[in-house]
C-alpha positions as a printed NumPy array, in Angstrom:
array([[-58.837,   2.424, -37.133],
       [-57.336,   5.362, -35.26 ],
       [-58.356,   8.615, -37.191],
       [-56.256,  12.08 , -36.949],
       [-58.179,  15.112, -36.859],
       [-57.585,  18.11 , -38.852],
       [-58.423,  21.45 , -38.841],
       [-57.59 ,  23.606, -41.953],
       [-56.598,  26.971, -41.943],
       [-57.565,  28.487, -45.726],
       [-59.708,  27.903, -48.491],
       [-57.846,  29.093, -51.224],
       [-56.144,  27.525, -54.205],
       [-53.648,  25.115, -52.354],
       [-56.485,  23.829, -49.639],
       [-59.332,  23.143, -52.809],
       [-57.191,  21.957, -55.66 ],
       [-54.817,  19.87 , -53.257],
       [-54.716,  19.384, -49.683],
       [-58.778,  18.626, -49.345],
       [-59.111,  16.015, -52.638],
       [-56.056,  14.074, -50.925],
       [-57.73 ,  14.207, -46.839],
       [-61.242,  12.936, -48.699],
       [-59.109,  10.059, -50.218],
       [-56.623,   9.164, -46.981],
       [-58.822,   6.86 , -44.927],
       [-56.749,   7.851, -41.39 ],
       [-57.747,  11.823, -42.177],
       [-61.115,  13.509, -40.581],
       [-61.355,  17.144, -41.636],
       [-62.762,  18.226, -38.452],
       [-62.673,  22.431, -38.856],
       [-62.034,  24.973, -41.31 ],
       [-60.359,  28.077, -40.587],
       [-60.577,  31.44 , -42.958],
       [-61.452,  35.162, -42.148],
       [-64.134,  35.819, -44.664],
       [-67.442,  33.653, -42.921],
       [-68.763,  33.616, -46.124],
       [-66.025,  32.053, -48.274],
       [-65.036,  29.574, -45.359],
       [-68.922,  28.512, -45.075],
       [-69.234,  27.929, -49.114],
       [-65.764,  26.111, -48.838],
       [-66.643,  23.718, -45.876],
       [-70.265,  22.992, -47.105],
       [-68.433,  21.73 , -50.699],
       [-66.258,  19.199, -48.399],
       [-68.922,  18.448, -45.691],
       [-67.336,  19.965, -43.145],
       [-69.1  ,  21.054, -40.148],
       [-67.648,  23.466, -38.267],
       [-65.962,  26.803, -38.82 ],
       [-63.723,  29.619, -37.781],
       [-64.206,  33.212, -39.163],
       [-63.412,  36.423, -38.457],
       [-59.968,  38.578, -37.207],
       [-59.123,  35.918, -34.962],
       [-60.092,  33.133, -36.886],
       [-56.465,  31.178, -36.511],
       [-56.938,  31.284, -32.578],
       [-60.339,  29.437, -32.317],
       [-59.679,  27.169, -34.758],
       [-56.335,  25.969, -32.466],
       [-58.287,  26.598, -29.245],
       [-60.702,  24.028, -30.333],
       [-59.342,  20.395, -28.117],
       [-60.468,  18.02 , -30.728],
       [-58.44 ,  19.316, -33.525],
       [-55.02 ,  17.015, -32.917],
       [-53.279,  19.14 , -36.076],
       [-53.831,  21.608, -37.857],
       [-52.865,  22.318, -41.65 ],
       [-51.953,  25.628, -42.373],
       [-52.745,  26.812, -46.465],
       [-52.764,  30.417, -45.337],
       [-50.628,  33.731, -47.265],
       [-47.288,  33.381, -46.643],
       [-47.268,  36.614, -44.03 ],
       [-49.666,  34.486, -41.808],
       [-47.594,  31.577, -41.712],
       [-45.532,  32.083, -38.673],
       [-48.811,  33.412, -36.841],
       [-50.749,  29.961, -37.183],
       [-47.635,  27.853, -36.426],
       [-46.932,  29.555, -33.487],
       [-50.538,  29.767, -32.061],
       [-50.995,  25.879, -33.376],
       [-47.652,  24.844, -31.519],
       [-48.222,  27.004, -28.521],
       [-52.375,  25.131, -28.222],
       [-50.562,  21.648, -28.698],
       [-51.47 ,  20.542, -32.084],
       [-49.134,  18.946, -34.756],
       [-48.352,  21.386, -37.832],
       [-48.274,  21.137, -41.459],
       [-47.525,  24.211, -43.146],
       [-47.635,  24.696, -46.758],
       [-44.106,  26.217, -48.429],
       [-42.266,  28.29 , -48.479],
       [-42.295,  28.069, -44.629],
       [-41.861,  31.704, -43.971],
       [-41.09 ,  34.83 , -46.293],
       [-37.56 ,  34.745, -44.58 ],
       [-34.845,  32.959, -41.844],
       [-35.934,  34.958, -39.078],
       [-39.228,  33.961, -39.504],
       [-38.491,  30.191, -40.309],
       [-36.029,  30.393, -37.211],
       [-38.939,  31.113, -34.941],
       [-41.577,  28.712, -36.201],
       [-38.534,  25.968, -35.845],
       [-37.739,  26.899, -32.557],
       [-41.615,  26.94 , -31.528],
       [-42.541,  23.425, -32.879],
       [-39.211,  22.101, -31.409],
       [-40.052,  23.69 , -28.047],
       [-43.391,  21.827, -27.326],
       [-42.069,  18.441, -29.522],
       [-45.023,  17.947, -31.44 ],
       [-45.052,  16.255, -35.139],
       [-43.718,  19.421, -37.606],
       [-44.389,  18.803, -41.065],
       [-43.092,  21.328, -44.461],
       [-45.339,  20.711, -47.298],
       [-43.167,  20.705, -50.107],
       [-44.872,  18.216, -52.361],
       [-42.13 ,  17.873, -55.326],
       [-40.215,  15.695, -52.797],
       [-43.487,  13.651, -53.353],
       [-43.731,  13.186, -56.417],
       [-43.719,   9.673, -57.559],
       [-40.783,  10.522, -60.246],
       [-39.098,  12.251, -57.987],
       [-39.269,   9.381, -55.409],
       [-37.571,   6.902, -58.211],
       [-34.607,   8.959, -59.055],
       [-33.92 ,   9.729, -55.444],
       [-34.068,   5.809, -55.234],
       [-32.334,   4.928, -58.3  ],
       [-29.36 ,   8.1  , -57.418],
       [-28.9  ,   6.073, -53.741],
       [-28.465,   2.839, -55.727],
       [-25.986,   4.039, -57.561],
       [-27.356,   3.512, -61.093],
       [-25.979,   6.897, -62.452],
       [-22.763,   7.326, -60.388],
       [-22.131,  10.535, -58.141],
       [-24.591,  13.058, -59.176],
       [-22.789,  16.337, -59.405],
       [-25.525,  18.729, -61.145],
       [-29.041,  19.041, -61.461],
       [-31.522,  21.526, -63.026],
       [-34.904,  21.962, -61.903],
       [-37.209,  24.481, -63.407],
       [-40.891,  25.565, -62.362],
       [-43.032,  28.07 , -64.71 ],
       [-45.875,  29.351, -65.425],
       [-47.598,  33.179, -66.147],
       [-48.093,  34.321, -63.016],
       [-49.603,  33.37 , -59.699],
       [-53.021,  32.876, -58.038],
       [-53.784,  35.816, -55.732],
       [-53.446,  39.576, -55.649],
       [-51.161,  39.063, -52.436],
       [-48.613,  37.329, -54.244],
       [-47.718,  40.547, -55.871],
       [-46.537,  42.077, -52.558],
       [-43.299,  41.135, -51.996],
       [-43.788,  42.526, -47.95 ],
       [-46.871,  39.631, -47.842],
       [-45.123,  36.956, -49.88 ],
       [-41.545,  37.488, -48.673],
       [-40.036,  38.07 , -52.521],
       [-41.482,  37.267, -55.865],
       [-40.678,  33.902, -57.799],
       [-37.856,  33.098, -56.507],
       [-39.503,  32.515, -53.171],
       [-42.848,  31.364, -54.738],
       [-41.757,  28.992, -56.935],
       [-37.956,  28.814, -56.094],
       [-38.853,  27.163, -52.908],
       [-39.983,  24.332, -54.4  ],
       [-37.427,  23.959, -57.327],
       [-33.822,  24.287, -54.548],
       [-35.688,  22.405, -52.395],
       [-36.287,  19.205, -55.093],
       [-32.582,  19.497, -56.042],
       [-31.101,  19.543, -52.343],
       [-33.093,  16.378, -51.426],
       [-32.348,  15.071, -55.226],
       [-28.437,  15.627, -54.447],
       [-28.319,  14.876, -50.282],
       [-25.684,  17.169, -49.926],
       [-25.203,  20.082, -47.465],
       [-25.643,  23.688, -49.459],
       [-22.526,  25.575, -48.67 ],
       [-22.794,  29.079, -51.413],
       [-25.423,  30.615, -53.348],
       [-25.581,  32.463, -56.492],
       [-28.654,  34.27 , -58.029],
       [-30.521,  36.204, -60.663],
       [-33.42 ,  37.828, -60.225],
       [-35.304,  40.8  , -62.553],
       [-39.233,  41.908, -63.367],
       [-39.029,  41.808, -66.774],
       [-42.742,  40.922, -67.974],
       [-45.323,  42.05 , -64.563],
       [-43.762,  45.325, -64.189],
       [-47.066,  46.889, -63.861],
       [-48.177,  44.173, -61.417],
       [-45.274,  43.838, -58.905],
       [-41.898,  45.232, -57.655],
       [-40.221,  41.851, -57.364],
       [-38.785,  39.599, -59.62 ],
       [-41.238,  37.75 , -61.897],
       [-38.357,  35.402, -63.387],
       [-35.099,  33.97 , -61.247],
       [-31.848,  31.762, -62.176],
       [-30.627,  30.007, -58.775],
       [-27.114,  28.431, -58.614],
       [-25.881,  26.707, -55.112],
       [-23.153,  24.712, -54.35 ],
       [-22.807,  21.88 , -52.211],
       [-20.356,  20.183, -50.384],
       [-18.093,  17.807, -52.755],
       [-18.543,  20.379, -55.562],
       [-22.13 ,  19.572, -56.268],
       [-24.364,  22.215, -58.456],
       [-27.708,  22.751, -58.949],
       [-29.525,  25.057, -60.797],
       [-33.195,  26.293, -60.343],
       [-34.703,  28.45 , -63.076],
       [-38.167,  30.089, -62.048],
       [-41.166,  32.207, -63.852],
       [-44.269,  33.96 , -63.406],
       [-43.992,  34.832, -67.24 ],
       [-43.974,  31.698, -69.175],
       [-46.417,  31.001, -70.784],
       [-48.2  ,  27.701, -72.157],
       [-49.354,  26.667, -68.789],
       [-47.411,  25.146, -66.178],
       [-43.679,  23.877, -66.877],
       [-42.052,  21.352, -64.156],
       [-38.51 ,  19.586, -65.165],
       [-35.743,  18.181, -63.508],
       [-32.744,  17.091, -65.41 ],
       [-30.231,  14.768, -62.953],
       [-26.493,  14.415, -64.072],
       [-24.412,  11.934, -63.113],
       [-21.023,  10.144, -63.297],
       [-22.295,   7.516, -64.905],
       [-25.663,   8.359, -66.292],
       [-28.845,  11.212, -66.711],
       [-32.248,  11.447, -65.973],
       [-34.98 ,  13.808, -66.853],
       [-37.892,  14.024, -65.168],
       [-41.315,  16.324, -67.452],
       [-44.611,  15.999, -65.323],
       [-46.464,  18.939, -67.53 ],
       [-45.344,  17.943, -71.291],
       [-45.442,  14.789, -71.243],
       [-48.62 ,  13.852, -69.178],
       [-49.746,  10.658, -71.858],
       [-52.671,  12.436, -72.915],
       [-53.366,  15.222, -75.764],
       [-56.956,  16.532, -76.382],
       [-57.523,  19.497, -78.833],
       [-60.743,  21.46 , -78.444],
       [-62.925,  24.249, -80.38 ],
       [-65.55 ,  23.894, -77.934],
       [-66.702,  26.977, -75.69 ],
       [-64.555,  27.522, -72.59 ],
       [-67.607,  27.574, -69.966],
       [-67.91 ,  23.509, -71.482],
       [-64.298,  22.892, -71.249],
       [-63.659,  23.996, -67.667],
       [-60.903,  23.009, -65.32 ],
       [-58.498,  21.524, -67.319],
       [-54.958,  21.859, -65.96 ],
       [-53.209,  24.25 , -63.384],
       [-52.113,  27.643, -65.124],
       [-53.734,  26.867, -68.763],
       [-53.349,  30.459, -70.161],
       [-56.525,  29.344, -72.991],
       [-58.829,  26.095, -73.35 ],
       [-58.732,  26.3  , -77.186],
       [-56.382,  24.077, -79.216],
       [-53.786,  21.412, -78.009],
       [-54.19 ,  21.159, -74.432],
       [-51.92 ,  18.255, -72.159],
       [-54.528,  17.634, -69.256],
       [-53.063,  16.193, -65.7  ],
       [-53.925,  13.274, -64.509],
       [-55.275,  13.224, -61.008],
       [-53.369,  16.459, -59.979],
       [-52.93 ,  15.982, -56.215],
       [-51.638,  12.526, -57.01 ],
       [-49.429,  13.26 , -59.916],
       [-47.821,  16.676, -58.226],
       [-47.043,  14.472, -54.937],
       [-49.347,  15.902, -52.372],
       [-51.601,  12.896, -51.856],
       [-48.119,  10.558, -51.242],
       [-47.035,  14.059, -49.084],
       [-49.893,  14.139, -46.771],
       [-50.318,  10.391, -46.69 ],
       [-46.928,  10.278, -45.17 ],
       [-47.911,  13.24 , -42.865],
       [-51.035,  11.773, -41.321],
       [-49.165,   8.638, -40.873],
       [-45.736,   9.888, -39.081],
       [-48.417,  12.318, -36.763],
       [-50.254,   8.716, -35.814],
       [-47.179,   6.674, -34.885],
       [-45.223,   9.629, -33.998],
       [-42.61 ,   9.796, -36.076],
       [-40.459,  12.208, -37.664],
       [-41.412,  12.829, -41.479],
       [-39.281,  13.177, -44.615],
       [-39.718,  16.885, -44.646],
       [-39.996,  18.523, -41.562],
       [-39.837,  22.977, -40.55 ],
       [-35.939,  21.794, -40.662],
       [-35.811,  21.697, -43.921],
       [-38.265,  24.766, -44.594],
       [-35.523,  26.444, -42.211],
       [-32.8  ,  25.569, -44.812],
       [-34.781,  26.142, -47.687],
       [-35.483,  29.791, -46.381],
       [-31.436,  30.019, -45.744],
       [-30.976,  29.169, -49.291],
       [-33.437,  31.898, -50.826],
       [-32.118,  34.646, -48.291],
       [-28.577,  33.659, -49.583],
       [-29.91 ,  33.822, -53.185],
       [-31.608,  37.536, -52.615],
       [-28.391,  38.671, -51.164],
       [-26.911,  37.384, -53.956],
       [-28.736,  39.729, -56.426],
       [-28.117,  42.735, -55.022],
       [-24.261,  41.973, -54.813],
       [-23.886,  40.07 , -57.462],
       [-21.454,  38.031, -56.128],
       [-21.357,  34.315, -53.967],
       [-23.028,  34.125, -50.98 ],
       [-22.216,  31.488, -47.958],
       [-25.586,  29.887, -46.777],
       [-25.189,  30.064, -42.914],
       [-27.518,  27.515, -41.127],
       [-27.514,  29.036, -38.012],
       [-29.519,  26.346, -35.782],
       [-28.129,  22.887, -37.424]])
């Protein structure tokens, strides 16, 4: 059996929680290299996944794509380092998957798309939620024609606020939630609704983490599409009860609703200390009380179906399902939406390289 080898740039929340339980379960991946600038962190980080060899320091992104047996590499990096490692990946001749949002804005997006086109190398934007298994269905049963033309859909992503420090910087991270977590929740509803976004509409405000951040900690994202589609993404980093994902799909001649985080088929309520509860669900705010644990997180969020199909299009060469195309449009969508808020009016979405 051929086997594709990887070298991954971060350790952080993304690479540990997701990306690494999937490669260790995808018989095709080898997890060749890890990449981080703190030697340290990246040695503790490869030693937990067996991983030999590693890349530290200033310059860490450059050996890492300089080394010849590395055939892509997976980037899980800040978002103000994502253009850097796709370029330098592209430019050394490996495949690419980068992690979303693709870039913190279309200039940025415009450039890693035009450097992964340039050398023609496998491009692939990780934006699990197209993944995920319920999302897979309703795309399925929508092309089937079960609930007629769809003409609106709601998606919504919450929790109380995100991983890292640099998230809080809207000059790292490219905005707040609406590019954190709105990337994910317009990008679910434009592949849920296959239609071209023409105009955007958008809300933004820091209404709880005003001590934390100058951008918007909760967003409200309308676009319309051509045939007179809507959808509607609603996005927070100040909801609390741990983490919220729902899509609602209207249509014709039927609904569906989609709840991965309220309805996960389990309950468990606990007294017991927190040190002996541990890990029990992405964004729990306490582990006291009624608590809805995930199943298999990387499986049930989409990212082991996501890089499954990544490691396999890389192998036989094929385009995937998601490629820096549609991180392109998805970063035309939010740039639309923050022009948006500060004219409070309609803004066209202009897709300057399709």
């Amino acid at each position: 059996m051929k086997k594709l080898n990887i070298g991954v740039l971060g350790y952080g929340f993304v690479q540990s929680t997701f990306h690494m339980p999937c490669y260790k379960e995808i018989e095709e991946a080898n997890v060749v290299a890890i990449g981080g600038r703190r030697r340290e962190a990246a040695e503790k980080f490869a030693e937990s996944w067996g991983v030999k060899k590693i890349y530290s320091g200033e310059d860490f992104i450059e050996k890492l794509c300089a080394n010849s047996e590395i055939e892509v590499v997976d980037t899980g990096l800040p978002n103000f380092l994502h253009k850097k490692a796709a370029i330098i990946a592209s430019e050394s001749g490996k495949s690419v998957v980068c992690e979303k949002p693709l870039a913190r804005n279309v200039n940025e997006a415009k450039d890693m798309l035009n450097a992964v086109e340039k050398v023609g190398r496998i491009h692939c934007y990780a934006e699990n939620q197209v993944f995920i298994p319920q999302v897979t269905k309703a795309k399925e049963l929508i092309e089937n024609g079960v609930i007629g033309k769809v003409f609106w859909i709601r998606s919504r992503e919450a929790h109380s606020g995100p991983h890292s420090d640099w998230f809080w910087n809207p000059e790292s991270a490219g905005g707040g939630v609406l590019m954190d977590m709105g990337c994910h929740s317009v990008e679910v509803a434009r592949y849920l609704i296959g239609k071209k976004p023409k105009e955007a509409f958008a809300w933004g405000a820091t209404l709880v983490h005003t001590d934390k951040t100058k951008a918007e900690d909760n967003s409200i994202a309308l676009m319309r599409y051509e045939e007179n589609g809507l959808s509607q993404s609603e996005n927070s980093w100040a909801a609390r009860g741990g983490l919220d994902i729902r899509i609602e799909v209207y249509g014709s001649e039927g609904t569906m609703f989609i709840d991965l985080t309220r309805e996960t088929g389990i309950r468990v309520f606990t007294v017991a200390p927190e040190e002996q509860v541990r890990y029990v669900v992405e964004k729990a705010d306490v582990k006291k009380g009624w608590m809805y644990p995930v199943w298999r997180e990387h499986e049930t969020y989409g990212y082991l179906f996501e890089l499954k199909h990544f490691v396999s299009c890389i192998l036989k060469g094929e385009k995937p399902i998601e490629t820096f195309k549609d991180g392109y449009i998805v970063n035309c969508m939010l740039d639309s939406c923050y022009k948006s808020i500060r004219s409070k009016r309609w803004e066209p979405i202009i897709l300057n390289t399709l």
